[in-house]
PyMOL CGO cylinders between C-alpha atoms (Angstrom):
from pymol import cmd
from pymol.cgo import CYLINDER

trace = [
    CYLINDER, -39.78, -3.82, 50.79, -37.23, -1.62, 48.60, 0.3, 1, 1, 1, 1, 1, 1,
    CYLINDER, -37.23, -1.62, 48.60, -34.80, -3.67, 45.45, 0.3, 1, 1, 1, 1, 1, 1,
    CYLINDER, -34.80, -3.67, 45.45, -31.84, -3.59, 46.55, 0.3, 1, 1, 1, 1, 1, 1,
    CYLINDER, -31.84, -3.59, 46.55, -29.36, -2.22, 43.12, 0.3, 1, 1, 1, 1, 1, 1,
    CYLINDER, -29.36, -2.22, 43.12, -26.91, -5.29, 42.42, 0.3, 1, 1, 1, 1, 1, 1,
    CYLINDER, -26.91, -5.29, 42.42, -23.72, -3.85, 40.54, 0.3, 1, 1, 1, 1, 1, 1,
    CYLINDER, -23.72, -3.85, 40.54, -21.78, -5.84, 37.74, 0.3, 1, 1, 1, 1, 1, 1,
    CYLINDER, -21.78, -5.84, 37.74, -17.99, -5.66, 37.57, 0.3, 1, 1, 1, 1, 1, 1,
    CYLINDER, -17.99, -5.66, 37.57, -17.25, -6.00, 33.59, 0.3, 1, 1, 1, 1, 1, 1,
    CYLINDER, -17.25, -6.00, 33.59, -13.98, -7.18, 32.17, 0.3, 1, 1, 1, 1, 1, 1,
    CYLINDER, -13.98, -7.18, 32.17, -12.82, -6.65, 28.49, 0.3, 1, 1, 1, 1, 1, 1,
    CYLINDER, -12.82, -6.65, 28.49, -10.65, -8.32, 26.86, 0.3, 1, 1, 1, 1, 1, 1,
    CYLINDER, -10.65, -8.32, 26.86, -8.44, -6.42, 23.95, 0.3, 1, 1, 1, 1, 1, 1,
    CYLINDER, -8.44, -6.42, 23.95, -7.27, -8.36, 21.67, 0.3, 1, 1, 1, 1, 1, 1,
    CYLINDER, -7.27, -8.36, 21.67, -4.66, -7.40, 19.27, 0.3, 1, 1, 1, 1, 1, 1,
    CYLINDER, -4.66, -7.40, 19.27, -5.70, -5.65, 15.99, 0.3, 1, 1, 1, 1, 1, 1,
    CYLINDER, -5.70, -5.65, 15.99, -5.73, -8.30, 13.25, 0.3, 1, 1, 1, 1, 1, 1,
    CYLINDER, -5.73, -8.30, 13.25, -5.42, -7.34, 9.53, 0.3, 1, 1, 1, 1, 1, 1,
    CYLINDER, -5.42, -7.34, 9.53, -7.14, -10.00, 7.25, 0.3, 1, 1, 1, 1, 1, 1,
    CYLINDER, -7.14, -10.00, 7.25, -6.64, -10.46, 3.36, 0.3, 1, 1, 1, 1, 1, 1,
    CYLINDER, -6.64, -10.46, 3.36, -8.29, -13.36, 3.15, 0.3, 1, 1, 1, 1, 1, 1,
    CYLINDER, -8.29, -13.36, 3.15, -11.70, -14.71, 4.23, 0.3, 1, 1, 1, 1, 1, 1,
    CYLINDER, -11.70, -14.71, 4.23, -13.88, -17.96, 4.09, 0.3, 1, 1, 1, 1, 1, 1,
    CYLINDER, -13.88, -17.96, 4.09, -17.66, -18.52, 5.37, 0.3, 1, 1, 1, 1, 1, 1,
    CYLINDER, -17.66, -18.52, 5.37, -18.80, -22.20, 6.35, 0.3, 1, 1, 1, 1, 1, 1,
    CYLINDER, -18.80, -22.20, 6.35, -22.09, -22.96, 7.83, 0.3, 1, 1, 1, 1, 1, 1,
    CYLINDER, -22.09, -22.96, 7.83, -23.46, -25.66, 9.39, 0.3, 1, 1, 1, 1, 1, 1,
    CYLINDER, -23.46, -25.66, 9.39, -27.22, -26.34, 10.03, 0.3, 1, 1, 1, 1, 1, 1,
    CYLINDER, -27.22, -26.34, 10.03, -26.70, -24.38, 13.48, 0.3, 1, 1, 1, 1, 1, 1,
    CYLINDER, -26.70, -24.38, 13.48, -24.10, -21.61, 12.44, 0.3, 1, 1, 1, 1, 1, 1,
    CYLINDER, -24.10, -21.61, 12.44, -22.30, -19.78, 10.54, 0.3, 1, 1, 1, 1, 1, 1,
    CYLINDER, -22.30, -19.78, 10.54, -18.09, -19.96, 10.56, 0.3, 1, 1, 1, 1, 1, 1,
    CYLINDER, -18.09, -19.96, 10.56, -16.34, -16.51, 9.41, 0.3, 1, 1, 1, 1, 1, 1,
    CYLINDER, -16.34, -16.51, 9.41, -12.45, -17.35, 9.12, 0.3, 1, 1, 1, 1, 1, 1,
    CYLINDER, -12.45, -17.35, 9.12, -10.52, -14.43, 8.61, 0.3, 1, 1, 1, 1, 1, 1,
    CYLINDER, -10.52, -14.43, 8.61, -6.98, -14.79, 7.36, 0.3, 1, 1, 1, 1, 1, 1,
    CYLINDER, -6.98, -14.79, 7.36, -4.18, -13.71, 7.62, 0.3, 1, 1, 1, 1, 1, 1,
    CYLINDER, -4.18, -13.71, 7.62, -0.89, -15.41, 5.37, 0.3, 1, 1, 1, 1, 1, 1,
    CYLINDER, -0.89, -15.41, 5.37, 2.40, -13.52, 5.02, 0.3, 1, 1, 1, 1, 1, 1,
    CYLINDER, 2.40, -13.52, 5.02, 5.53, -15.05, 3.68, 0.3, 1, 1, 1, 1, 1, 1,
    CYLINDER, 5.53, -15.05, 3.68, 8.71, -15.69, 6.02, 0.3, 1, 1, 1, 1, 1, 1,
    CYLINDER, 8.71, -15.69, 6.02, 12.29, -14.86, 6.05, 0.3, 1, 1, 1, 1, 1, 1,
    CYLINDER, 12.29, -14.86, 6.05, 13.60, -17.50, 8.31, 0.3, 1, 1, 1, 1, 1, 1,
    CYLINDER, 13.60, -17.50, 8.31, 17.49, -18.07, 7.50, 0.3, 1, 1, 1, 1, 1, 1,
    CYLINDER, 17.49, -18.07, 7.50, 17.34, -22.03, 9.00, 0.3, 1, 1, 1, 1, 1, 1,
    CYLINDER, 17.34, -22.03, 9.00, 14.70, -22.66, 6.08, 0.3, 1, 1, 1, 1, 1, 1,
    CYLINDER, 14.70, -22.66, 6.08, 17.29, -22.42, 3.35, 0.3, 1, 1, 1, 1, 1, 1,
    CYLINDER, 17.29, -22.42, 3.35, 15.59, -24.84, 0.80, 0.3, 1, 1, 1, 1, 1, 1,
    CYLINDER, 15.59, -24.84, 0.80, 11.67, -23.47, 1.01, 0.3, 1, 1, 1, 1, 1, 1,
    CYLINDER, 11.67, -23.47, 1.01, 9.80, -20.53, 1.46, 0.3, 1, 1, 1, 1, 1, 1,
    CYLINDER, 9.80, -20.53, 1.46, 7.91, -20.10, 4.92, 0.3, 1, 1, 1, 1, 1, 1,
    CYLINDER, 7.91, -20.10, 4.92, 4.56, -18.94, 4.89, 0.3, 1, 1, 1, 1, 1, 1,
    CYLINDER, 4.56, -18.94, 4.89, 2.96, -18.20, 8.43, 0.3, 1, 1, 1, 1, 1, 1,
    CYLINDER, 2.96, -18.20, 8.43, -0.82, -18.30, 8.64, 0.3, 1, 1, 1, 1, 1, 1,
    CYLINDER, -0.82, -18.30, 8.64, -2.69, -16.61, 11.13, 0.3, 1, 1, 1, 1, 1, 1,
    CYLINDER, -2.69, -16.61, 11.13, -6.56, -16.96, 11.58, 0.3, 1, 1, 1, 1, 1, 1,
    CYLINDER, -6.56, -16.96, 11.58, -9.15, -15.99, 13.62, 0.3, 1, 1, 1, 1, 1, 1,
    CYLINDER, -9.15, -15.99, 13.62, -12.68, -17.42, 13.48, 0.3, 1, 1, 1, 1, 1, 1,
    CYLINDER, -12.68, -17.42, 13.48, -16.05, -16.13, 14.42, 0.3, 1, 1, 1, 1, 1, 1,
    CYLINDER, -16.05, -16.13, 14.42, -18.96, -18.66, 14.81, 0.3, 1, 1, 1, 1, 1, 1,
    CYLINDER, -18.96, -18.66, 14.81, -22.25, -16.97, 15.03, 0.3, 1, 1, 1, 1, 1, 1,
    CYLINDER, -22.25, -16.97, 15.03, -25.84, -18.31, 14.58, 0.3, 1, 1, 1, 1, 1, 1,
    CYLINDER, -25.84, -18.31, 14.58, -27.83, -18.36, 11.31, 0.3, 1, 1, 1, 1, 1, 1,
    CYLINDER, -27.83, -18.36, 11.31, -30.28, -15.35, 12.87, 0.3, 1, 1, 1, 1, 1, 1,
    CYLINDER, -30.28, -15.35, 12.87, -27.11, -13.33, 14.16, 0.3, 1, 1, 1, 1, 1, 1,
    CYLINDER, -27.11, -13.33, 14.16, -25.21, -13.84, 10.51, 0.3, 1, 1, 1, 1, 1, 1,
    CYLINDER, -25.21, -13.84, 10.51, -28.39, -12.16, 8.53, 0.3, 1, 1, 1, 1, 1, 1,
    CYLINDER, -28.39, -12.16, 8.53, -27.78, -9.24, 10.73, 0.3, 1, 1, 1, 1, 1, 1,
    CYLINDER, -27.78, -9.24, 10.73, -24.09, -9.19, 9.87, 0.3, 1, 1, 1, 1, 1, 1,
    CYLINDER, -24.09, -9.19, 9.87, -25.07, -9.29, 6.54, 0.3, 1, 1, 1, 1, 1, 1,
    CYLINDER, -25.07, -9.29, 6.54, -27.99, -6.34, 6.43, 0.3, 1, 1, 1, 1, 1, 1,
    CYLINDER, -27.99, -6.34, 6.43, -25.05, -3.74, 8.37, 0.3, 1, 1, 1, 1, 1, 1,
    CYLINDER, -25.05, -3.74, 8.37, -22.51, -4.66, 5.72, 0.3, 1, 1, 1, 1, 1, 1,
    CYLINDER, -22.51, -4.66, 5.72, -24.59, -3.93, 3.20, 0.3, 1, 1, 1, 1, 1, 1,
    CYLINDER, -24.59, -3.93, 3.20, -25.98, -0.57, 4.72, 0.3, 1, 1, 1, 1, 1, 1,
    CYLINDER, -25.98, -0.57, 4.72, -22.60, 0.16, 5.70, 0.3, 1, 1, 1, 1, 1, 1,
    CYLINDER, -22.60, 0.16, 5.70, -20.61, -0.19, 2.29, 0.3, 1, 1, 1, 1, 1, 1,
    CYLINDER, -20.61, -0.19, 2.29, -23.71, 1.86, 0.41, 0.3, 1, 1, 1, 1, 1, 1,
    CYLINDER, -23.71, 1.86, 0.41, -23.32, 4.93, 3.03, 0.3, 1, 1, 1, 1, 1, 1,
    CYLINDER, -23.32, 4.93, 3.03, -19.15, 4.74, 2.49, 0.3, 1, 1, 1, 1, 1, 1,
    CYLINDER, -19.15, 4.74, 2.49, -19.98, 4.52, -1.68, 0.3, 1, 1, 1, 1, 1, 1,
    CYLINDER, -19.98, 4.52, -1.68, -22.25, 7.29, -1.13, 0.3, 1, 1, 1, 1, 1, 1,
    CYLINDER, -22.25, 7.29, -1.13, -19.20, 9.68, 0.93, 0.3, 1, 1, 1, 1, 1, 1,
    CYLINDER, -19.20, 9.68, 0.93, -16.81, 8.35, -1.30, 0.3, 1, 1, 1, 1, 1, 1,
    CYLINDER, -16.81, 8.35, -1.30, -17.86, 6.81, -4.54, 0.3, 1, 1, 1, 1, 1, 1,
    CYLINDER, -17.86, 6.81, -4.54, -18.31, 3.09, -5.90, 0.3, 1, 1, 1, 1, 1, 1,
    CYLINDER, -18.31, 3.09, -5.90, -15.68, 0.85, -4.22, 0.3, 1, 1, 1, 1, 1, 1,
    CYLINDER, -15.68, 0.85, -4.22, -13.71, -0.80, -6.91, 0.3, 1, 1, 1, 1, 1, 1,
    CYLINDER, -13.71, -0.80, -6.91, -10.76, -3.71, -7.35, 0.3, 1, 1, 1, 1, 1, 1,
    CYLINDER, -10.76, -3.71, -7.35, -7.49, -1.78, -7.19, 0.3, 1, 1, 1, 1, 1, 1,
    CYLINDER, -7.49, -1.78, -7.19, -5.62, -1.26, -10.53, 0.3, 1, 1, 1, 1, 1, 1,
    CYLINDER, -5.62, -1.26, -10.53, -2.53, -3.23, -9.13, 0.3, 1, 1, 1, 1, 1, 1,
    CYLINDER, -2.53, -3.23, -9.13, -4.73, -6.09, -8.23, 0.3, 1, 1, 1, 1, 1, 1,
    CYLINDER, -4.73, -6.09, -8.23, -5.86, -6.36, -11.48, 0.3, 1, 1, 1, 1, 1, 1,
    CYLINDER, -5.86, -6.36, -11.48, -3.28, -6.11, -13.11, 0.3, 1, 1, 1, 1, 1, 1,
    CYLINDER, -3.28, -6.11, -13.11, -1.96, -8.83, -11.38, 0.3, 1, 1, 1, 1, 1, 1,
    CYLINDER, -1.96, -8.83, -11.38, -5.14, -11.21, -11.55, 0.3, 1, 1, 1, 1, 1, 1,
    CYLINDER, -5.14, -11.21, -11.55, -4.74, -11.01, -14.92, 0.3, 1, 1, 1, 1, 1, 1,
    CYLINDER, -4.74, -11.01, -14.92, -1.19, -11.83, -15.09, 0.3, 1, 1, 1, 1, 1, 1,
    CYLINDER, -1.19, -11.83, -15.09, -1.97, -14.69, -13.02, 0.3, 1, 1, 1, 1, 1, 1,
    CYLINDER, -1.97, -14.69, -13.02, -4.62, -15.86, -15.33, 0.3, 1, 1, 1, 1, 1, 1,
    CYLINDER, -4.62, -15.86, -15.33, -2.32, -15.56, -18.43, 0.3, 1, 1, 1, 1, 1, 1,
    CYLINDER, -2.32, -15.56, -18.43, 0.56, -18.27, -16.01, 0.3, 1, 1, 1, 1, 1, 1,
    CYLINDER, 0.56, -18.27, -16.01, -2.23, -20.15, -15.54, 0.3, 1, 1, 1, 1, 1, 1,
    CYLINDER, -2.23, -20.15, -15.54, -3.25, -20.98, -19.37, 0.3, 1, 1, 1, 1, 1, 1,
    CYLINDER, -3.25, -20.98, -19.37, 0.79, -21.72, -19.58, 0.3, 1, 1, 1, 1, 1, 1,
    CYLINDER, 0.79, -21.72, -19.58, 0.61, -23.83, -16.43, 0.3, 1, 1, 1, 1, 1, 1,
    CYLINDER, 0.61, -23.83, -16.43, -2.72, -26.05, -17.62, 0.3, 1, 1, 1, 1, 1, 1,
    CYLINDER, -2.72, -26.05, -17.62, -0.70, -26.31, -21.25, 0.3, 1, 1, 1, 1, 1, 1,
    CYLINDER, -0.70, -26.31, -21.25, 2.39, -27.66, -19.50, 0.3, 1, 1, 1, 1, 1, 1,
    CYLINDER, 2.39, -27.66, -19.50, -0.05, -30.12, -17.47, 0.3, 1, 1, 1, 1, 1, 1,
    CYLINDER, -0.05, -30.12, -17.47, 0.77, -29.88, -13.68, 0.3, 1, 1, 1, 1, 1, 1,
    CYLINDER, 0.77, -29.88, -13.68, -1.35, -30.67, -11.35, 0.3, 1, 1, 1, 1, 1, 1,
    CYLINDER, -1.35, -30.67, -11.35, 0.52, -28.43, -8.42, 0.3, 1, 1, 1, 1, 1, 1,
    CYLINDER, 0.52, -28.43, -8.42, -2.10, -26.28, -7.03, 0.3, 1, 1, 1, 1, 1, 1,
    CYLINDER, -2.10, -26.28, -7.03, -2.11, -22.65, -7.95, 0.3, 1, 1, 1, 1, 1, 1,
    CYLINDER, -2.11, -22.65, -7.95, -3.85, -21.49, -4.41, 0.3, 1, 1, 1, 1, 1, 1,
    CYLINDER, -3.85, -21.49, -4.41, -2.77, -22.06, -0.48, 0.3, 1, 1, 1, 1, 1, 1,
    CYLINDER, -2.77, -22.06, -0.48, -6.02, -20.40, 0.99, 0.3, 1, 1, 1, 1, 1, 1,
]
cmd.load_cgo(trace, "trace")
């Protein structure tokens, strides 16, 4: 008695490309929880008295086993791109700016405010 071949019809789903500057990692004692971020601040004219920030996210939840993997490809991926183009480094700009944030900072903690410094 021959198989008979089944076929598979596949569907994929594009999603939009998302740029994220921001990133967070929670785990629980079943997975792992990669958010990536995305926040960008808002011109909206009916918002006259604050700024609008608009966050956009998109999470990843894979298992502990699946989240080592992750992590071993990163790791052989950013030493092959060093090795093409040299040691990956913070930009100069960023910098610069860290540390200008660090200096408000020491002026903000003299003044004594308790406003947070961070919306991530």
């Amino acid at each position: 008695m021959e198989k008979e071949e089944k076929k598979v019809n596949m569907t994929i789903k594009d999603s939009a490309a998302f740029y994220a500057h921001e990133m967070s990692i929670n785990f629980n004692p079943m997975n792992f929880i990669l958010d990536f971020k995305n926040v960008t601040p808002r011109v909206d004219p009916r918002s006259k008295e604050s700024l609008v920030l608009h966050l956009e996210h998109n999470v990843i939840i894979v298992d502990a086993f699946h989240a080592k993997k992750i992590y071993e490809l990163l790791g052989k991926v950013l030493g092959d791109y060093e090795k093409e183009f040299g040691k990956i480094e913070m930009p100069k700009a960023l910098k610069k700016y860290e540390d200008k944030m660090k200096k408000g900072e020491k002026e903000v903690k003299k003044a004594k405010t308790t406003s947070p410094s961070y919306f991530g």
